[in-house]
N, C-alpha and C positions, 0 to 999 in steps of 0.2 A: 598594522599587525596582520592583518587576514593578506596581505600581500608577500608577507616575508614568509608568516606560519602559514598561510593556509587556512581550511576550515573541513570538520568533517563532513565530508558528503552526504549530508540526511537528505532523506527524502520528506516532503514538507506535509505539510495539515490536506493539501490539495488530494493528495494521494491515498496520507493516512487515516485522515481526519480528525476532529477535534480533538484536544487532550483532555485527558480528565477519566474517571471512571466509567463504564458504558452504565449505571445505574442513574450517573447524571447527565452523561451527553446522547445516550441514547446507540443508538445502533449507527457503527460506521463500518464503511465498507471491506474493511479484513475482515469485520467479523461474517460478513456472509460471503467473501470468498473462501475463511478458512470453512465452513459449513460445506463451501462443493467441492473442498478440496479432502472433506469428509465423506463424503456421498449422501452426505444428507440434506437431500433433498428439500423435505418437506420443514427443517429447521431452517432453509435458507429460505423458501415461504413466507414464514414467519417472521424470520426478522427482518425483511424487506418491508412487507407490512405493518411493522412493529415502526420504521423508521428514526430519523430522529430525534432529541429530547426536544420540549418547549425549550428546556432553558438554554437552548443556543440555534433554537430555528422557531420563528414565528408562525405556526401553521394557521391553517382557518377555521373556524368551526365543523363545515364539510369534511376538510379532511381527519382532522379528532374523532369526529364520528364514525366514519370510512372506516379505519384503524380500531377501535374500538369495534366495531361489526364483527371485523374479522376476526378480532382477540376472542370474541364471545362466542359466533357460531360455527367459524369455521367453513362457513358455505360461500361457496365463490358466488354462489346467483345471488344472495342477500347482501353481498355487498358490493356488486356491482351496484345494484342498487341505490347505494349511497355513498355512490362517489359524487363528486364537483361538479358542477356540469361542464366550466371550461376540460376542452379536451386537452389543455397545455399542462393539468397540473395533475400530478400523479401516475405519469402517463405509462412509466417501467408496471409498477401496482397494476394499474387496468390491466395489463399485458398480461403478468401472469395471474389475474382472477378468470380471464378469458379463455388464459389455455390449460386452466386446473377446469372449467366448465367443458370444455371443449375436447380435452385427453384424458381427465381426470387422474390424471399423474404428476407429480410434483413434480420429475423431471422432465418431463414434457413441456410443462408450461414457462420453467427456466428456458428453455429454449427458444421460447415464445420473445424473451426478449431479443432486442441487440444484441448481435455476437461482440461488440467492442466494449457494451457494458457488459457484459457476461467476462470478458477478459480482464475490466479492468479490475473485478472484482478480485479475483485470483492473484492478480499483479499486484494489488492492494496488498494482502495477506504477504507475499515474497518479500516485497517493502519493507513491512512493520518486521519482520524476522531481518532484513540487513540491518536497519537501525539497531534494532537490540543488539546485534553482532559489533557492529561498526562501533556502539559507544561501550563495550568491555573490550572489544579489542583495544582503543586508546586508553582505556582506565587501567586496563594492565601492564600495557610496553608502550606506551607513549606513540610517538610518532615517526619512531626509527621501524626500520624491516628489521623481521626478526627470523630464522630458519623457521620453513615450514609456510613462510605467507607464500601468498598467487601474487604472481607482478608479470604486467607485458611488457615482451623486448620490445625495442624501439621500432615500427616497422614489420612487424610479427604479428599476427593474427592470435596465431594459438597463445596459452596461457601455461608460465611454468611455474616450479616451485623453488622457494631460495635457498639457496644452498649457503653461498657466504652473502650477507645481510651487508657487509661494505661494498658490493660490487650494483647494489639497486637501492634506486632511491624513493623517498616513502611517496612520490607521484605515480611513479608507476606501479606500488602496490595497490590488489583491488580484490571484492569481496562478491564472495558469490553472490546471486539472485535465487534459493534453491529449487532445482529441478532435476529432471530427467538427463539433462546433457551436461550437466556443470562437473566441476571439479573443486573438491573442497579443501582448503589448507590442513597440511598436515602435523600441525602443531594443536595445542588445546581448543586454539580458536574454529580448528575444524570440528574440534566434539562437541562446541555449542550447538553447531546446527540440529545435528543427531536428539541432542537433550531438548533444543526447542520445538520440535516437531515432534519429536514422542510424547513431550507433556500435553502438545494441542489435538495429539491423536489423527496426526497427518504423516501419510508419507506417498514421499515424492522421487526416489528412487528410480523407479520405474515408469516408464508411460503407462498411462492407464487409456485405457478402451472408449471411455467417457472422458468425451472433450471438455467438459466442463468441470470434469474433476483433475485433470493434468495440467503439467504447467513444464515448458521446455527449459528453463533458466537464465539467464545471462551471468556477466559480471559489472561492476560498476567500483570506482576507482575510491580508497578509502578517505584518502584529502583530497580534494581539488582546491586548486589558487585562481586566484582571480585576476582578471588583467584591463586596465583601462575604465575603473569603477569610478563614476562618478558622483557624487551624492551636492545637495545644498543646504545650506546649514539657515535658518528662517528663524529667526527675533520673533519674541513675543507681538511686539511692534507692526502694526501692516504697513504702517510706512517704511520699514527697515527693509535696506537693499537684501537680497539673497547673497551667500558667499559661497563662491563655487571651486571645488576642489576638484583634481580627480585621483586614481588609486584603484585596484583590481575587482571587470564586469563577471559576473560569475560563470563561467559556462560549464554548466553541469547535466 
């Protein structure tokens, strides 16, 4: 099935992170890239510190404590304090308690981290905004092109818009990544964007001045198929041979 139909191109848990409510999984990484993608600073602080839930990551006592510091005083030097002592754990946290001690600005000490976690956090947030696109665009017109989607010609860099929907096939239709350089489909499924980033009080339009609040965009294709997938198929039984098939590797 996934060989003949395809499957939509979500981007997975690695990226988006856990499902579930953030009241039970706790803080995942859209949420503090949509924060810089607000300019707020001193919210993406917070929930970095905040971290996340027990109930799908086992923390130590150290770090509970660490986290609760920060929820209570707010003071970078009280809880540097009581952080871990290995230097392997919590190590983005140390980063920006250091450069909120050290600049005393919440955007200062974002910057204290990785620029490639600082990116992926942003990349995060773009993500969870295709997924949402990607599965009403198939809940409403299925898996054909429809006038108004983005699809690449074969060999063609740039991105166009479709005009007759039988001359492009739903592989080379693809969905933005929103930013500063994209180009949105201009049917319905391009006002979702618009509606999903007004509701989260981001916009992206524009480059903005502050790198850590800007995001360039890509695109990224709405089904991909798969080719040459292997899988084995394992009996209750340890003594039971493996049965081995193959059928479409995803390359997404």
């Amino acid at each position: 099935r996934v060989g003949k139909h395809g499957f939509i191109n979500y981007y997975g848990e690695q990226r988006v992170g856990d499902a579930g409510e953030k009241g039970y999984v706790g803080v995942r990484s859209f949420d503090v890239g949509r924060a810089l993608l607000k300019q707020n600073f001193a919210l993406a602080v917070d929930l970095i510190m905040e971290g996340r839930s027990s109930n799908v990551y086992n923390p130590t006592q150290e770090e509970v404590h660490t986290r609760q510091t920060w929820k209570k005083t707010k003071d970078a030097r009280a809880t540097l304090k009581e952080f871990p002592k290995s230097r392997n754990v919590m190590v983005r946290e140390r980063d920006l308690m250091r450069g909120l001690l050290r600049y005393g600005d919440p955007l200062e000490a974002v910057k204290t981290v990785p620029h490639n976690t600082r990116t992926f956090w942003v990349h995060a947030y773009q993500s969870l905004v295709f997924n949402k696109v990607a599965t009403e665009r198939v809940r409403r017109y299925g898996r054909q092109p429809i006038e108004g989607d983005l699809y690449f010609q074969d060999n063609e860099s740039g991105v166009r818009v479709v005009t007759d929907p039988k001359t492009v096939n739903i592989c080379q239709v693809v969905l933005p990544l929103p930013g500063y350089t994209v180009q949105y489909p201009t049917n319905a499924i391009g006002d979702m964007y618009g509606e999903i980033l007004a509701a989260d009080g981001v916009q992206l339009s524009v480059k903005n001045d502050t790198e850590e609040s800007s995001a360039k965009g890509s695109y990224r294709k709405l089904i991909q198929y798969a080719n040459n997938l292997q899988w084995d198929a394992v009996a209750n039984d340890e003594d039971a041979k493996s049965n081995t098939s193959s059928d479409p590797v995803v390359d997404a």
